[in-house]
N, C-alpha and C positions, 0 to 999 in steps of 0.2 A: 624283512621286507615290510613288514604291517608297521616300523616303528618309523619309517621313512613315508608312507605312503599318510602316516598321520600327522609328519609332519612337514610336509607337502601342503593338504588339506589346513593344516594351519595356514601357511605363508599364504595361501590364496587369499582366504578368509581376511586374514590380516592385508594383505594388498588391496583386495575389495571396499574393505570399511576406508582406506586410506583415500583410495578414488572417490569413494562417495563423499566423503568428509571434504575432499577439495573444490568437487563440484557445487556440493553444496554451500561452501563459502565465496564463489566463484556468483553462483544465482544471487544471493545473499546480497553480493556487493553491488552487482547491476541492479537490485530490485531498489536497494537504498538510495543511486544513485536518481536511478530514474526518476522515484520519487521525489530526492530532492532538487532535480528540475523542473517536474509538474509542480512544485512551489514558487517555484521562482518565477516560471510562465504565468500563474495567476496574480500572484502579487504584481509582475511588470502589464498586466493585462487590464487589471484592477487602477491600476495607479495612472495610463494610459485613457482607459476610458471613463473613470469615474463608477462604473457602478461593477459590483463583485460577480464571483463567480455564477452564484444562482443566477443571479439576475439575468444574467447572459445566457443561459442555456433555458430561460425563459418556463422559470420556477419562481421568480420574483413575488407576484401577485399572489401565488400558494403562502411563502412563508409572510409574507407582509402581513397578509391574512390570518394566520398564525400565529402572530408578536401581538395582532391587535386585539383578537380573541385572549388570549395568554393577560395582557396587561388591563383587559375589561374596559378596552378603548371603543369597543362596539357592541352599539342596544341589544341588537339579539345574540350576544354570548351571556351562555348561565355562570 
């Protein structure tokens, strides 16, 4: 009975890992794709209105700020 009852406890184990491994390539594939739609929607959004993602969610003026500090485009960055 114990030789059966462990290998029972096997087949589960193994059907388990099986499910999770399919789920997980299942989330996997949505998460890729998704992704590469939020590419596509900024790129067509970008190219549509001329100025990029930051800018549009009005971080522009932060990294503008940023590039010009960075390149010693402004008096008072050290």
């Amino acid at each position: 009975m114990e030789r059966n009852q462990a290998s029972d406890k096997w087949f589960q184990d193994s059907a388990a890992r099986s499910i999770h491994q399919e789920q997980l390539s299942r989330v996997e594939r949505f998460n890729g794709r998704a992704a590469m739609l939020g590419i596509v929607i900024c790129i067509l959004t970008e190219a549509l209105t001329g100025q990029g993602i930051v800018h549009q969610i009005g971080l522009g003026p932060l990294v503008d700020g940023y590039a010009a500090c960075s390149a010693r485009f402004l008096p008072f960055c050290f």
